[in-house]
C-alpha positions in Angstrom: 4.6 -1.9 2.3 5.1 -4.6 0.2 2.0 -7.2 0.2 -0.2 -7.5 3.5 -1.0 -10.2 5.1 -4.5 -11.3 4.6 -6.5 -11.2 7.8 -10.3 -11.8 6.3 -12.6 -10.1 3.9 -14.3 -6.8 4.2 -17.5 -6.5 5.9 -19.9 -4.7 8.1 -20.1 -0.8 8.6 -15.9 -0.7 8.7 -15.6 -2.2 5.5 -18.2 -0.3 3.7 -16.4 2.8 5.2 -13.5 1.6 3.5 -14.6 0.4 -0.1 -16.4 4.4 0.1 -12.7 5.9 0.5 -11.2 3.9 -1.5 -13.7 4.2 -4.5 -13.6 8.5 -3.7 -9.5 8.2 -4.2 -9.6 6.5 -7.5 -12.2 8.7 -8.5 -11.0 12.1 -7.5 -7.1 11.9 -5.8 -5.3 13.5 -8.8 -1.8 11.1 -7.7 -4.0 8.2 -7.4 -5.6 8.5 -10.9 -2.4 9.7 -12.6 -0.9 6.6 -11.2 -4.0 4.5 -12.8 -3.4 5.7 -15.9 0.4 5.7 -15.7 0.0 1.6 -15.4 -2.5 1.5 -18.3 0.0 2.7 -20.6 2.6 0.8 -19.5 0.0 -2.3 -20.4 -1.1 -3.1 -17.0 -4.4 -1.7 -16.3 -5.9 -1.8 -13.0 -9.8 -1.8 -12.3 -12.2 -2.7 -10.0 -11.2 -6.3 -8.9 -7.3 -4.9 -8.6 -8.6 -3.4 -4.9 -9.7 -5.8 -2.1 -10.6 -4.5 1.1 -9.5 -6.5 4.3 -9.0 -7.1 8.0 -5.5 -7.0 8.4 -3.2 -8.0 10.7 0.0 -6.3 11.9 0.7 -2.2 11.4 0.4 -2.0 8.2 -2.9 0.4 6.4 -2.7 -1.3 2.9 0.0 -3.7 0.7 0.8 -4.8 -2.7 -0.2 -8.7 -3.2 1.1 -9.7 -6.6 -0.4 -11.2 -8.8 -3.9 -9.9 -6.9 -3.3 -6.3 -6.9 -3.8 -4.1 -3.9 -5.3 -4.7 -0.5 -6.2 -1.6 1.6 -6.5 -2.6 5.2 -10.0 -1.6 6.8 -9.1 -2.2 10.2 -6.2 0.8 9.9 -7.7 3.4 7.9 -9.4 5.8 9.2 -9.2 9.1 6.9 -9.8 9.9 3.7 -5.9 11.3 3.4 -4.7 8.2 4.8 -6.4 5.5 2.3 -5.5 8.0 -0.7 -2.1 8.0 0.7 -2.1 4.1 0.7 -3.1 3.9 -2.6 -0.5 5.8 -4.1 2.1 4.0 -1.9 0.8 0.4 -3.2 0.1 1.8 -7.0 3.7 2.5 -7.0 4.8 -1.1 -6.0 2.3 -2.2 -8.7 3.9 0.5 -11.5 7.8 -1.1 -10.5 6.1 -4.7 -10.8 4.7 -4.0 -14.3 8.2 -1.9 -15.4 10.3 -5.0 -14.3 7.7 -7.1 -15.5 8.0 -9.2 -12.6 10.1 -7.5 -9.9 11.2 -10.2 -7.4 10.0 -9.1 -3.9 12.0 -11.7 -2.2 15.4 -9.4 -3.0 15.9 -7.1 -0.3 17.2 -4.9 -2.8 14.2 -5.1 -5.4 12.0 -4.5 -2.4 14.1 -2.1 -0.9 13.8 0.4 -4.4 10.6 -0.1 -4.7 9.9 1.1 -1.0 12.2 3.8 -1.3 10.5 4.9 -4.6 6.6 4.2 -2.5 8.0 6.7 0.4 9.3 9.3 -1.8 6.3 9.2 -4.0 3.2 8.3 -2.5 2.9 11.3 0.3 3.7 9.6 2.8 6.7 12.2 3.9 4.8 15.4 3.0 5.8 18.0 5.7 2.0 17.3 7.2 2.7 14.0 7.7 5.9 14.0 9.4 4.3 16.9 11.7 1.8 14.2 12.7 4.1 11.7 13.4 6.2 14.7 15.7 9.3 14.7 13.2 9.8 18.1 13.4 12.8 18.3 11.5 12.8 20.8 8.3 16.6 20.0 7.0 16.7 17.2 5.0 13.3 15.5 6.6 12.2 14.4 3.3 15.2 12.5 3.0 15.3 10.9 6.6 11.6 10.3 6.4 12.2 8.4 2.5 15.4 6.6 4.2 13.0 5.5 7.8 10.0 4.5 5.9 12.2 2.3 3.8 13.7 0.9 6.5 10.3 0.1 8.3 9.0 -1.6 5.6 11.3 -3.4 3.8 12.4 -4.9 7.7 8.4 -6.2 7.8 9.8 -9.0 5.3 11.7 -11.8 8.0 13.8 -12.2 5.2 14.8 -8.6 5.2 14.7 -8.0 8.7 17.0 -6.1 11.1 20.5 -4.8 10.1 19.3 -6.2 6.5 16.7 -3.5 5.6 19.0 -0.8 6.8 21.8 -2.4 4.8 19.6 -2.6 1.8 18.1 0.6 1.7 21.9 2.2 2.0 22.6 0.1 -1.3 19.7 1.3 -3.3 18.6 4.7 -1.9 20.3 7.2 -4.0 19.7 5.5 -7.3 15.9 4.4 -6.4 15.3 8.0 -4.0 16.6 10.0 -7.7 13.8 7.4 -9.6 10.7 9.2 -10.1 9.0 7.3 -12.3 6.2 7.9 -13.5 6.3 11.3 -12.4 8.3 13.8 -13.8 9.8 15.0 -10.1 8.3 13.7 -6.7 5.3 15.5 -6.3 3.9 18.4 -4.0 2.2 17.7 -0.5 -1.8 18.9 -1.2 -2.6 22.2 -0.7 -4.9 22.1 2.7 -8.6 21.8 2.0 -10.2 25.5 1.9 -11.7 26.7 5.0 -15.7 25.8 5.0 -17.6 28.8 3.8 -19.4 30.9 6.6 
């Protein structure tokens, strides 16, 4: 979603756990780094100090926290796939923050784009996912999942919330969902991981 709320620094085994994913997706999740170095050239880098690592509160596994970067939520994590997914959600706030140069959260519609652009983009609505979630749906679940996922987060903001996220994701979604940027077209779900040899 759009920024977290803070709930506490990182610490113990949980947060440790955390800063280890989170330092193995910037390192090796292809989307992750791509998205790095997408904001880089666009002149804002991220490094290090971008990430914090945090208790937080309410449903939410990570947020964008302008102007302190990213905050992945230790207390909601608990895969590898999940954190790398959370990165590339949040990286994608940060990329439409640095394009705008400022994007104003507080719009329902800014925040609305930029959540409909985080859901088509990140991973989180790869076919896996959905199937986790038990959206079964093949026909046009990409598409309900983007629209859903929108919704969901954009109606986490009070401002935003109710018949106002819904509203605001119908007034952005085919401009924003058609927005791939910085990718060229929304990219592939992973292939699986190859079966351990015997």
């Amino acid at each position: 979603g759009g920024a977290a709320g803070a709930g506490g620094g990182a610490g113990g085994a949980e947060g440790a756990r955390a800063r280890g994913m989170l330092e193995k997706a910037r390192a090796r999740d292809p989307v992750v780094r791509f998205l790095e170095e997408r904001l880089a050239a666009a002149g804002c880098p991220v490094g290090e100090r971008f990430y914090h690592v945090e208790r937080c509160e309410g449903p939410v596994g990570g947020g964008f926290r302008p102007p302190d970067g990213v905050v992945v939520c230790q207390n909601h994590l608990s895969s590898q796939r999940e954190v790398n997914n959370v990165l590339a959600h949040e990286l994608i706030h940060a990329f439409d923050h640095c394009r705008a140069r400022d994007l104003n959260w507080g719009s329902c519609l800014e925040l609305a784009c930029s959540e409909v652009r985080a859901a088509n983009l990140s991973g989180d609505c790869h076919m896996k996912q959905e199937w986790l979630r038990g959206n079964m749906r093949v026909l046009k679940q990409h598409q309900a999942c983007v629209r859903r996922r929108a919704e969901l987060s954009v109606g986490m903001n009070p401002a935003c919330s109710g018949d106002l996220a819904k509203l605001a994701v119908d007034a952005v979604y085919e401009t924003c969902f058609r927005d791939t940027a910085p990718f060229d077209d929304i990219p592939r779900s992973p292939p699986p991981p190859p079966p351990p040899p015997p």
